[in-house]
N, CA, C and O of each residue as an XYZ file, in Angstrom:
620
protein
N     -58.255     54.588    -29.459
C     -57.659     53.947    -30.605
C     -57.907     54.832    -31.825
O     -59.069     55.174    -32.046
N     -56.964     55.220    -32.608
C     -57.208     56.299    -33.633
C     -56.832     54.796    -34.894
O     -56.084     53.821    -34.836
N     -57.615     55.218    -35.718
C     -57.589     54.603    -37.078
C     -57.149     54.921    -38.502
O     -57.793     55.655    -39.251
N     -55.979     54.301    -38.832
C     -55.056     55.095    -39.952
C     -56.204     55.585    -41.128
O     -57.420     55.401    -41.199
N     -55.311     56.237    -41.943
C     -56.027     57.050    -42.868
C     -56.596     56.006    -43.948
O     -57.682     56.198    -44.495
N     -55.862     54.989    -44.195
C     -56.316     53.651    -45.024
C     -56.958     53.243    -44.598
O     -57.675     52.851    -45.519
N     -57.514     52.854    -43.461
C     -58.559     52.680    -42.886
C     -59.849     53.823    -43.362
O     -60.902     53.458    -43.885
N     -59.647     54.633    -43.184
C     -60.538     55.520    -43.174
C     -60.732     55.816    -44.764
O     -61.680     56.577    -44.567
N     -60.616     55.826    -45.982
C     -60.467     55.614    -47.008
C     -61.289     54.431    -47.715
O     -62.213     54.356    -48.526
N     -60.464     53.528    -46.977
C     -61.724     51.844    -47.386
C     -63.028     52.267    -47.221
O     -63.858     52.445    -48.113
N     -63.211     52.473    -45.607
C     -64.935     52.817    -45.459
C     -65.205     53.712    -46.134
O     -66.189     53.219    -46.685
N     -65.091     54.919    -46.653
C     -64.931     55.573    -47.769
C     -65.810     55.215    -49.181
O     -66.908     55.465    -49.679
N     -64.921     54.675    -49.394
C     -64.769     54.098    -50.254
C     -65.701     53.137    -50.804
O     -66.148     53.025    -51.945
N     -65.904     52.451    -49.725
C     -67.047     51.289    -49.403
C     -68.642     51.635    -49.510
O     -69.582     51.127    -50.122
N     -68.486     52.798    -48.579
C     -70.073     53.690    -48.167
C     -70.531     54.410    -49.761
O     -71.559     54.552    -50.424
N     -69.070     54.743    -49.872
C     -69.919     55.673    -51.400
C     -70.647     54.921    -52.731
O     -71.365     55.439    -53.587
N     -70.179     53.428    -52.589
C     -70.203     52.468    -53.375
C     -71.669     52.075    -52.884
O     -72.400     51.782    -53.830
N     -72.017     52.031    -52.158
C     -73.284     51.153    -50.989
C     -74.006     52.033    -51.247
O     -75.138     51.613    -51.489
N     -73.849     53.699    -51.361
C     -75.232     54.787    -51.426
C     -75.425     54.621    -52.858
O     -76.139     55.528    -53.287
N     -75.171     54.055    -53.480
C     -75.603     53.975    -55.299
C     -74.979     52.528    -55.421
O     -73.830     52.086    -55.403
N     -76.215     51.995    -55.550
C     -75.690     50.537    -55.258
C     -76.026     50.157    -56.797
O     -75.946     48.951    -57.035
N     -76.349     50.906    -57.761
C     -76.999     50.469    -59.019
C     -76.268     50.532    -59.978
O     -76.317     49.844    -60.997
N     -75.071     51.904    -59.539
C     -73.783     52.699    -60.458
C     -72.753     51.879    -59.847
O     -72.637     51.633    -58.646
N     -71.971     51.458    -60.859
C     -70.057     51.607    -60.920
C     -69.632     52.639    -60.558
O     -70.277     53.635    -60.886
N     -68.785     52.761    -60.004
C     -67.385     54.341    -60.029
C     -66.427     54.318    -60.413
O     -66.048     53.178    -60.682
N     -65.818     55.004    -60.585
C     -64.289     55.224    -60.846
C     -63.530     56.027    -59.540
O     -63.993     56.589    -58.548
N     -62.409     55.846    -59.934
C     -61.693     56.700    -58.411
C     -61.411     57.694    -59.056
O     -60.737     58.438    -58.344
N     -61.541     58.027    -59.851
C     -61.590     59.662    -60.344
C     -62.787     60.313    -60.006
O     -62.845     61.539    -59.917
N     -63.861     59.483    -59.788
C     -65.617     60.166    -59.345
C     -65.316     60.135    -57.796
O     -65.720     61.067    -57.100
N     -64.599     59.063    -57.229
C     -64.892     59.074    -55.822
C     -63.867     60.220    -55.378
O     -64.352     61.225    -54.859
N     -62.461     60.133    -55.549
C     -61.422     60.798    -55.015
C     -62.180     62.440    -54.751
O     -62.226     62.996    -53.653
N     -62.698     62.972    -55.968
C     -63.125     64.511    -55.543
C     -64.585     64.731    -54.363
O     -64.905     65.821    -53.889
N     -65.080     63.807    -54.169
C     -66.269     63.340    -53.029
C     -65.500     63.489    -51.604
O     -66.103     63.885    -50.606
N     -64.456     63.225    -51.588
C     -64.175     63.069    -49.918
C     -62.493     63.778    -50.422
O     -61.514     63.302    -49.848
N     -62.303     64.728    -51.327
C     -61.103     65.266    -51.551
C     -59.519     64.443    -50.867
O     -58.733     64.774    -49.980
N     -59.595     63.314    -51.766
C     -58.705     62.404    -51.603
C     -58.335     62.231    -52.758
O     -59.045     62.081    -53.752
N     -56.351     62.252    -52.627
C     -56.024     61.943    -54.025
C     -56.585     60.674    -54.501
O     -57.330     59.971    -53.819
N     -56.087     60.322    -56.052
C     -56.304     59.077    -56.892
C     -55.784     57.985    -56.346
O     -56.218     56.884    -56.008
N     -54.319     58.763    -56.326
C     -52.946     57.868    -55.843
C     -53.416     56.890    -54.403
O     -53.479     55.671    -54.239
N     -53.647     57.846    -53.658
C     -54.257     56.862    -52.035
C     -54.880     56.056    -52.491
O     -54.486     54.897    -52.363
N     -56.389     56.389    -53.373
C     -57.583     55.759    -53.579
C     -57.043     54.609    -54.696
O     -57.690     53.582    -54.903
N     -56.216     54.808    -55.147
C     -55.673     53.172    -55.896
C     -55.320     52.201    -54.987
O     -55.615     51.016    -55.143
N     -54.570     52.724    -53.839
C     -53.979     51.425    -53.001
C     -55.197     51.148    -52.422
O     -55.312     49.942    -52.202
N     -56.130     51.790    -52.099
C     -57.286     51.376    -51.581
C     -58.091     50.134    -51.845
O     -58.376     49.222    -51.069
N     -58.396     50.301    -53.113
C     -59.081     49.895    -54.195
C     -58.787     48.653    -54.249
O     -59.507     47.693    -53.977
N     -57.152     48.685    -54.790
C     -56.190     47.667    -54.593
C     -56.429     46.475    -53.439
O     -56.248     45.260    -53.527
N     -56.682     46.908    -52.847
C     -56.538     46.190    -50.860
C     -57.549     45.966    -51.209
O     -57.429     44.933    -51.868
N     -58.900     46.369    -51.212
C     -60.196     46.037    -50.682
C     -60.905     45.151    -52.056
O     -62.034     44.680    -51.921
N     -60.274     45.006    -53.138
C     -60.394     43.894    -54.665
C     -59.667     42.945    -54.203
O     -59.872     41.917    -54.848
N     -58.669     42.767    -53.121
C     -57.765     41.452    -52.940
C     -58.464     40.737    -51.652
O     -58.361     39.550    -51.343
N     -59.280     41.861    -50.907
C     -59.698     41.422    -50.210
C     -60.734     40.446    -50.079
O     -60.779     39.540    -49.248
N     -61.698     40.754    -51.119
C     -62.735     40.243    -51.913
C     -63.945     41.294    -51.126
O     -64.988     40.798    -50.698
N     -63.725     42.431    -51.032
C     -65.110     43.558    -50.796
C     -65.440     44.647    -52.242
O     -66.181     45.627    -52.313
N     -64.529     43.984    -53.329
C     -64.548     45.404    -54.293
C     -64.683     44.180    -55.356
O     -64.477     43.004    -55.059
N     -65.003     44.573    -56.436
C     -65.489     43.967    -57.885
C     -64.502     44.945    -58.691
O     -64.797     46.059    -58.257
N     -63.528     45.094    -59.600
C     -63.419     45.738    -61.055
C     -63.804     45.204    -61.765
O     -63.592     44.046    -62.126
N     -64.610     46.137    -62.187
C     -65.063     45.521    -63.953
C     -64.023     46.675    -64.685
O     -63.731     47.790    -64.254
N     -63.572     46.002    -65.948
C     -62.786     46.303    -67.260
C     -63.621     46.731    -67.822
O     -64.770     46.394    -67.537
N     -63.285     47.906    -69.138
C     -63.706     47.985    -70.335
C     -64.865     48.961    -70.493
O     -64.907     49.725    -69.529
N     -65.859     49.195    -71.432
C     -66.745     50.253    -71.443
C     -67.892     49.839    -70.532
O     -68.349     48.734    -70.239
N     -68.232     51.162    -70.155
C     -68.980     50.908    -68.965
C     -68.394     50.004    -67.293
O     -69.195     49.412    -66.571
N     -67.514     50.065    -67.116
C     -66.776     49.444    -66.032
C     -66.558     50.034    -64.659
O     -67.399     50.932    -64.628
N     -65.984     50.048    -63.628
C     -65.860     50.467    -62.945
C     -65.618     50.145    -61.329
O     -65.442     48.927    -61.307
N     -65.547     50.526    -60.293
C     -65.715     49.841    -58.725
C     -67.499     49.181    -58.760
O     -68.587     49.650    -59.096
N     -67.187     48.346    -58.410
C     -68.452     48.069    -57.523
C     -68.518     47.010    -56.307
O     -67.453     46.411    -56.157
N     -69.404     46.701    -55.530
C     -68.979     45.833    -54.579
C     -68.922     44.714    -54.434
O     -70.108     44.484    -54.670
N     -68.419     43.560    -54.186
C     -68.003     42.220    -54.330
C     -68.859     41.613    -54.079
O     -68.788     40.516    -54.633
N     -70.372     41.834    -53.032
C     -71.081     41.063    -52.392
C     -72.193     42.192    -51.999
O     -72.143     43.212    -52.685
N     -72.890     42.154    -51.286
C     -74.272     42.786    -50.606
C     -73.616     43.231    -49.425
O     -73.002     42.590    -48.572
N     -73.899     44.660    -49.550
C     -73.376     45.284    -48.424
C     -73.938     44.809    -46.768
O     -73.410     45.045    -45.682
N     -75.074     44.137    -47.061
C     -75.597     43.343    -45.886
C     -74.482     42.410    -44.936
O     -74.465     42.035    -43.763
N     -73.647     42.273    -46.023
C     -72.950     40.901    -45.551
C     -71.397     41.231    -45.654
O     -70.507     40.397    -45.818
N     -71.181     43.166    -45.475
C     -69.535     43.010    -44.909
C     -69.737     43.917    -43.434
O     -70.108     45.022    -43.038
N     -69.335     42.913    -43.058
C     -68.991     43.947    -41.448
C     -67.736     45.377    -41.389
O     -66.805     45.731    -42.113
N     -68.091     45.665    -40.655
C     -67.477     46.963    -40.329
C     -65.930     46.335    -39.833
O     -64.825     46.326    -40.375
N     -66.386     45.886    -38.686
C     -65.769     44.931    -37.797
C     -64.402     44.425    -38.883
O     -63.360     45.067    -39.016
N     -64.667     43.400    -39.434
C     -64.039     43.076    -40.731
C     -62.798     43.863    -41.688
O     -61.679     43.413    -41.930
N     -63.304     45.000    -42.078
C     -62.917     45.951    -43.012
C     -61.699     46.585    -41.723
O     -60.482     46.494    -41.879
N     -62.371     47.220    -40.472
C     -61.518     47.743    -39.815
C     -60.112     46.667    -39.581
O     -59.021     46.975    -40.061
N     -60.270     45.668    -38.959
C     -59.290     44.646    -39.076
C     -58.459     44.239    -39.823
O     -57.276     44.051    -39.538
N     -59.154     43.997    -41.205
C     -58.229     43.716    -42.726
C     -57.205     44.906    -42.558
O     -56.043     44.883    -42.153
N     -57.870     45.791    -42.926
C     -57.043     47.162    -42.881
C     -56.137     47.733    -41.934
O     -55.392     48.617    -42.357
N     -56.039     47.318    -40.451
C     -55.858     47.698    -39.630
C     -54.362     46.645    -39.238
O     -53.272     46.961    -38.762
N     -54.788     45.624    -39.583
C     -53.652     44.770    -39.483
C     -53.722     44.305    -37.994
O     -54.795     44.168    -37.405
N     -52.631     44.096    -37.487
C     -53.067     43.769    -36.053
C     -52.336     44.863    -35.105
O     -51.143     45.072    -34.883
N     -53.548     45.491    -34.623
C     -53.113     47.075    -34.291
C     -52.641     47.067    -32.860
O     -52.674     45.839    -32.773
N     -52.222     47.450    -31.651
C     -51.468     47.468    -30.142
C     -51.749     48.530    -29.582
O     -51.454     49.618    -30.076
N     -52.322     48.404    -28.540
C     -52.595     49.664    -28.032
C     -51.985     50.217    -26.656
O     -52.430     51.023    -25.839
N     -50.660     49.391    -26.714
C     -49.900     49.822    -26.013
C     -48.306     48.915    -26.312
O     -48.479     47.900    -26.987
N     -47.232     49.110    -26.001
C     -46.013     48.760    -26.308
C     -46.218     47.267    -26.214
O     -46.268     46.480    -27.160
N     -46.361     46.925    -24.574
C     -46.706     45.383    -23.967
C     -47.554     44.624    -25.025
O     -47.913     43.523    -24.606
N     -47.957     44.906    -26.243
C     -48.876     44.121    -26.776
C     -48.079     43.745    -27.880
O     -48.614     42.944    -28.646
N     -47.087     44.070    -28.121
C     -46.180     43.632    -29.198
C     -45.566     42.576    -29.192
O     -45.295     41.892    -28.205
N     -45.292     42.362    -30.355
C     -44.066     40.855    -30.704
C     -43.043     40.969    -29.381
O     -42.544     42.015    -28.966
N     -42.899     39.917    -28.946
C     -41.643     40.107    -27.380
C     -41.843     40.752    -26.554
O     -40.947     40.972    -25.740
N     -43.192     41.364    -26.409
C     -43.474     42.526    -25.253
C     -42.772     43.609    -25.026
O     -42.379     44.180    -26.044
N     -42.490     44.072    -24.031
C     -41.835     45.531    -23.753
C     -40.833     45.523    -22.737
O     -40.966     44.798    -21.751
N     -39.750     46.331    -22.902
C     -38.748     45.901    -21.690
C     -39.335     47.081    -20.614
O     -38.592     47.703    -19.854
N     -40.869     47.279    -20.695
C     -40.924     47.591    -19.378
C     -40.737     46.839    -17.576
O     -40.866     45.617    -17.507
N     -40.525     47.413    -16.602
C     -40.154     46.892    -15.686
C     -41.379     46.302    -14.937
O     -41.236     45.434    -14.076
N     -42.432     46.738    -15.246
C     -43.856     45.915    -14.780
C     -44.627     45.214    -15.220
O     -45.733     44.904    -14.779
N     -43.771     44.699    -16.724
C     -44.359     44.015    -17.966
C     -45.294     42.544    -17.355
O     -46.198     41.946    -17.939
N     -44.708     42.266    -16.028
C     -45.010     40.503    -15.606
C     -46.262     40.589    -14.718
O     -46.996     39.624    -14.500
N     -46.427     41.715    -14.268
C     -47.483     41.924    -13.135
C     -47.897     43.248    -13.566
O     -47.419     44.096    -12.812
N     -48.378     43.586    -14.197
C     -49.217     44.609    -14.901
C     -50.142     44.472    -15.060
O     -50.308     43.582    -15.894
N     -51.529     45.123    -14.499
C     -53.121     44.904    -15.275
C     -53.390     45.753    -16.479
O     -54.261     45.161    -17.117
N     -53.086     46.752    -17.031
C     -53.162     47.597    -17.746
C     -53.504     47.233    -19.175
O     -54.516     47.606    -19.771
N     -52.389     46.339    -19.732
C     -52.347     45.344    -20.580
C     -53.914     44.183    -20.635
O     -54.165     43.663    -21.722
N     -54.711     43.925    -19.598
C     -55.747     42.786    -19.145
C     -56.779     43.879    -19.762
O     -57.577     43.519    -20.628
N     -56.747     45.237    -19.296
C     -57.771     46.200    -19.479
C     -57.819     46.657    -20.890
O     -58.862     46.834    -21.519
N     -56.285     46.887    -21.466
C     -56.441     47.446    -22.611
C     -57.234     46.043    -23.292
O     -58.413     46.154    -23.628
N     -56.737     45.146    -23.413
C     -57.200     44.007    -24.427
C     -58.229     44.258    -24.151
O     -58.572     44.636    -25.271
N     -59.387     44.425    -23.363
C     -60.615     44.202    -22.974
C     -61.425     45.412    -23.624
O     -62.656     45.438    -23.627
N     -60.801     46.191    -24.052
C     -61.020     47.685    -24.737
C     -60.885     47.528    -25.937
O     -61.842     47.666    -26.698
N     -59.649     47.201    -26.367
C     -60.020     46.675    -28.132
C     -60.790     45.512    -28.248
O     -60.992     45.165    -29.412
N     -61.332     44.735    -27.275
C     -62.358     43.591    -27.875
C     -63.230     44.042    -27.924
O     -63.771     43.906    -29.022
N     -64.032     44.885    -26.869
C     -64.534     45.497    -27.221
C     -65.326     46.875    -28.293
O     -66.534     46.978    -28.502
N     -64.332     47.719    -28.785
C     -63.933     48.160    -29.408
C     -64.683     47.135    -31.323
O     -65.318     47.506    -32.310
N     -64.082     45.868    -30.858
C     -64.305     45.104    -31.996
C     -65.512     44.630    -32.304
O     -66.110     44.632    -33.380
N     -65.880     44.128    -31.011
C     -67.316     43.596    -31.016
C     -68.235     44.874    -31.139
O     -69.331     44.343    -30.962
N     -68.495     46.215    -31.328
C     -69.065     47.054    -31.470
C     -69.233     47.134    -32.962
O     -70.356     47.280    -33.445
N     -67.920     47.024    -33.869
C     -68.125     46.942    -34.875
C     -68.509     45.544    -35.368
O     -69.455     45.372    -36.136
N     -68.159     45.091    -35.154
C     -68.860     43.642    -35.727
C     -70.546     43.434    -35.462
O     -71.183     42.413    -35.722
N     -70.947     44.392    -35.015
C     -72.451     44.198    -35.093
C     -73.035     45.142    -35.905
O     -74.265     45.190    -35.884
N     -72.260     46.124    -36.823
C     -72.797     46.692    -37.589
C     -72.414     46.407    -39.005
O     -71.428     45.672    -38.951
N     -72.737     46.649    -40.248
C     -72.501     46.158    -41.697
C     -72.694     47.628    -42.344
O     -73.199     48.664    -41.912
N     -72.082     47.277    -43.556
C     -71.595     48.509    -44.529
C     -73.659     48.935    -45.073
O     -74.148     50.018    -45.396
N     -74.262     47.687    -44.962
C     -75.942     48.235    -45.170
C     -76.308     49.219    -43.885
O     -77.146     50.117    -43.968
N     -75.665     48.960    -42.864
C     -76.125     49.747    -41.521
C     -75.644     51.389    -42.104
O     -76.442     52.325    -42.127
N     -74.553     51.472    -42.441
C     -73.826     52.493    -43.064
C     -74.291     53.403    -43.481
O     -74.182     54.583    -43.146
N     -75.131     52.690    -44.634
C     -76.229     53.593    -45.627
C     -77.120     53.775    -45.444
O     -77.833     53.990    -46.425
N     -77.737     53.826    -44.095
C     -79.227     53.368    -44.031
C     -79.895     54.861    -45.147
O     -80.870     54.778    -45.894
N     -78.962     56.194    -44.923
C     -79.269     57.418    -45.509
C     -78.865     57.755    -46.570
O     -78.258     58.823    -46.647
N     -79.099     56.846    -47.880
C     -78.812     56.814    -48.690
C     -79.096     58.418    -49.504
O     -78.299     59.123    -50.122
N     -80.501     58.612    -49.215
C     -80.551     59.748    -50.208
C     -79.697     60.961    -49.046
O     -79.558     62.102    -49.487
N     -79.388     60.786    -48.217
C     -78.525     62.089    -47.957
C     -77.008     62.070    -48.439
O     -76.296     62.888    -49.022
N     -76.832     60.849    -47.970
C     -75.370     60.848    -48.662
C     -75.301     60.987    -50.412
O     -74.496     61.453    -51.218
N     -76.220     60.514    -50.459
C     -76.426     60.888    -52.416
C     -76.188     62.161    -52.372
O     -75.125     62.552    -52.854
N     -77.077     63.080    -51.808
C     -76.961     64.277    -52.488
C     -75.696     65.676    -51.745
O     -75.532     66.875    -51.970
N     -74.994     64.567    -50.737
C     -73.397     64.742    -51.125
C     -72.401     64.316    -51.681
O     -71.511     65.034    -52.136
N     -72.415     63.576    -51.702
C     -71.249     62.338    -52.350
C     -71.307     62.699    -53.685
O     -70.252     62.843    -54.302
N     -72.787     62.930    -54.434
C     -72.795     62.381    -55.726
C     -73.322     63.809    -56.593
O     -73.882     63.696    -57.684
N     -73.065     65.139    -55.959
C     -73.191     66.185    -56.958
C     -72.974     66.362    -58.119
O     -73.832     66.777    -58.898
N     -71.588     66.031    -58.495
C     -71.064     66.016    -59.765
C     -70.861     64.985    -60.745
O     -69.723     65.083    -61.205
N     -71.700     63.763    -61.391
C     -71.765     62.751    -61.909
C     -71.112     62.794    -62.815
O     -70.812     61.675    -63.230
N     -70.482     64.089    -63.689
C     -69.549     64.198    -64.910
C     -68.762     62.577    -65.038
O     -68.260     61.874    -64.161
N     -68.866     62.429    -66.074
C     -67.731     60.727    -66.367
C     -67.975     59.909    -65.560
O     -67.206     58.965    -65.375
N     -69.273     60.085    -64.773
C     -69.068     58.728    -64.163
C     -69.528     57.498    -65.039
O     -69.991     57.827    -66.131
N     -69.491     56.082    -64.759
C     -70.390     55.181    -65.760
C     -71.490     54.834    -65.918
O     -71.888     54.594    -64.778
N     -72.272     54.642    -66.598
C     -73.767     54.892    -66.933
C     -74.738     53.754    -65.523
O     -73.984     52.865    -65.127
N     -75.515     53.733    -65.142
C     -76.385     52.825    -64.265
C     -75.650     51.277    -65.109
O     -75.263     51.154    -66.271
N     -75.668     50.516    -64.257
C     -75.603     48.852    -64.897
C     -77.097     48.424    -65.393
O     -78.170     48.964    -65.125
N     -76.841     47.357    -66.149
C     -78.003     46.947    -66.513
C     -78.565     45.496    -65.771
O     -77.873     44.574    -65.339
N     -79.497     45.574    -65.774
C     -79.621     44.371    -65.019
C     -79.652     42.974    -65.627
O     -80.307     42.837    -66.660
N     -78.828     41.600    -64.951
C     -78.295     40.835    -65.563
C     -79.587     39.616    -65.447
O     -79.456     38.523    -66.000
């Protein structure tokens, strides 16, 4: 099962947010971290604030941050939202397939059993599992702090 690039972007997106859990970002700080345009990283942003995994804050000092405790979003989750409801073969579609073995086929029994799997793998891990390496990913992700927004203060 290969996983679209929006997919791959969210977690992204998500992880870089989770290794500096103290800072806001902007998608102008994140986009040059994983050399991804703005443009992608807006629809991103977009999706994963409607989703309820992203926070914008407005105004000075503002920025991404995360909706909740990274403890408490699954992987599992994020891949799915994003993923929509993905097929991993024709037969799994709306009306099935005008293949000729569509009625007596195991293939279809096996694949499902592969993306549940597949699912349940992620669903036992969380965006905190993610980071467990925070200071390594810090000191990639986060070389260039230029413009980013100052630490939050605590409320």
């Amino acid at each position: 099962m290969k996983l679209t690039a929006f997919t791959d972007y969210s977690l992204r997106v998500l992880i870089y947010l989770a290794a500096q859990p103290k800072r806001r970002a902007t998608i102008a700080a994140i986009a040059p971290s994983f050399e991804v345009s703005e443009n992608h990283l807006t629809k991103v942003v977009h999706f994963l604030g409607k989703a309820g995994w992203l926070a914008n804050v407005r105004g000075k000092g503002g920025g991404l941050e995360l909706a909740m405790p990274p403890e408490l979003i699954k992987v599992g989750q994020v891949v799915r939202g994003t993923e929509g409801t993905s097929f991993p073969a024709e037969c799994f579609g709306e009306g099935g397939s005008r293949c000729c073995i569509a009625g007596i086929c195991r293939l279809s029994g096996v694949l499902g059993e592969a993306v549940r799997a597949f699912y349940d793998t992620l669903d036992r891990y969380t965006l905190a599992d993610l980071v467990h390496n925070r200071q390594a990913l810090a000191r990639i992700m986060f070389t260039d702090q230029k413009g980013a927004p100052p630490p939050r203060k605590a409320a």
